[in-house]
C-alpha positions as a printed Julia matrix, in Angstrom:
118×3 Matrix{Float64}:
  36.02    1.2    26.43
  33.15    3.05   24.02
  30.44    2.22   26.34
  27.07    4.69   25.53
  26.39    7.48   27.43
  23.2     9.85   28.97
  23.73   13.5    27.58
  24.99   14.03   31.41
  28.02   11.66   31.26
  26.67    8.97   32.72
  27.53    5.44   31.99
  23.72    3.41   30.05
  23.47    0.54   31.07
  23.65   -2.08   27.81
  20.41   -3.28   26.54
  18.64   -6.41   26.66
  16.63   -7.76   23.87
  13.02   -9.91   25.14
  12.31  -12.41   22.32
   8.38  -13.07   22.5
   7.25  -16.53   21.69
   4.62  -16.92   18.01
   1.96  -17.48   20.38
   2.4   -14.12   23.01
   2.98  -12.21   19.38
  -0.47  -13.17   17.67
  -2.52  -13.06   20.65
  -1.59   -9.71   21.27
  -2.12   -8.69   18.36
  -5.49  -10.23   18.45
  -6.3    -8.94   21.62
  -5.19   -5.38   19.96
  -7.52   -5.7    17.0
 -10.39   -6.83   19.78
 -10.02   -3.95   21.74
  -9.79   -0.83   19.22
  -7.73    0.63   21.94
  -4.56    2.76   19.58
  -1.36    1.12   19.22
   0.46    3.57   21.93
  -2.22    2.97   24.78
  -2.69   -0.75   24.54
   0.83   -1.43   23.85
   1.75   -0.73   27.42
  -0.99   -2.75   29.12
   0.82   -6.05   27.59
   4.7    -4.33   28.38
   5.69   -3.94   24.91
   7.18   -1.16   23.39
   4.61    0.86   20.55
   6.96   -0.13   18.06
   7.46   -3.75   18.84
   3.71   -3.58   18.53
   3.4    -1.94   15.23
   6.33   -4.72   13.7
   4.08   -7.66   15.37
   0.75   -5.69   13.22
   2.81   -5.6    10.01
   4.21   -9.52   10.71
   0.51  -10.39   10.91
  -0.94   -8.74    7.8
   2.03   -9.82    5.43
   1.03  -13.15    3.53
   2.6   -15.97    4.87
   5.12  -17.77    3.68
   7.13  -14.88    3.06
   4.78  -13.13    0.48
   4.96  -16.6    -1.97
   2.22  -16.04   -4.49
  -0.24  -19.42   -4.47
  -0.19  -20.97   -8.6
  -4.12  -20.56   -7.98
  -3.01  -16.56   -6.82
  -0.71  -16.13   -9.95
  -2.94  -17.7   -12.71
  -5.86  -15.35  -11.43
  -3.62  -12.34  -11.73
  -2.29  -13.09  -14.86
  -5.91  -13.7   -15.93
  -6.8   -10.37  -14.59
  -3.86   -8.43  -16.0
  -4.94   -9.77  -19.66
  -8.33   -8.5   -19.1
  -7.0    -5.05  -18.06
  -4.81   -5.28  -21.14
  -7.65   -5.64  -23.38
  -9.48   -3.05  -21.84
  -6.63   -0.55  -21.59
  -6.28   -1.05  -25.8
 -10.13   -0.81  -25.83
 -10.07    2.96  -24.3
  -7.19    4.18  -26.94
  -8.95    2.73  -29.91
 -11.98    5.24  -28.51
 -10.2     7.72  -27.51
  -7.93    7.66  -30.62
 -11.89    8.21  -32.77
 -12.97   10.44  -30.57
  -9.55   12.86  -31.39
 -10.33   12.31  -34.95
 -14.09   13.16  -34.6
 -13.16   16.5   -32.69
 -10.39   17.3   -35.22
 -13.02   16.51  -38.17
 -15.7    18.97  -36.59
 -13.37   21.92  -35.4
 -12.53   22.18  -39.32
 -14.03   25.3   -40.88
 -16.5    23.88  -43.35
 -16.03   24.9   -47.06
 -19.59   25.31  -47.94
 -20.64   27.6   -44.53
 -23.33   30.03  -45.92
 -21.1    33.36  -47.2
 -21.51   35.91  -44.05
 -19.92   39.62  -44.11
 -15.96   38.99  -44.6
 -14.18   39.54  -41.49
């Protein structure tokens, strides 16, 4: 039927997918971080595929539980994003004055001592 090809013609054969066990997946990443080897030399050495590698590294630093925020995790960022808030309305009441002040002492003055006219 519409089996895949090589560029000469020839006939791949189909592939097989390796499912890794939890434990073979974190200690190799583990051993990864241990070694400071890169990502496309150590990957190799344990007969996985660079990629497979760099999927196990980004399975690893997610959050578990599928990125669930804690209550403890939420309360502290809401707490934080208030604070920020405040601050954030804090900066445009100063900058706001300080737009004033510049406007206020660009102004020709009224009273500047009479010079030569222009």
């Amino acid at each position: 039927m519409n089996e895949p090809k090589t560029k000469d013609g020839a006939a791949t054969p189909p592939r097989k997918s390796i499912i890794y066990n939890e434990a073979f997946r974190r200690d190799s990443v583990a051993a990864w971080r241990q070694s400071g080897q890169s990502v496309p030399k150590y990957a190799p050495q344990i007969g996985v595929h660079e990629t497979t590698l760099y999927a196990w590294i980004r399975e690893e630093d997610r959050p578990h539980g599928g990125g669930a925020k804690t209550p403890a995790d939420v309360d502290s960022l809401q707490a934080e994003n208030r604070q920020l808030r405040a601050e954030c309305e804090r900066l445009r009441t100063q900058r706001d004055i300080l737009k004033k002040t510049l406007g206020i002492l660009s102004e020709p003055t009224v009273n500047a001592t009479k010079g030569s006219p222009p």
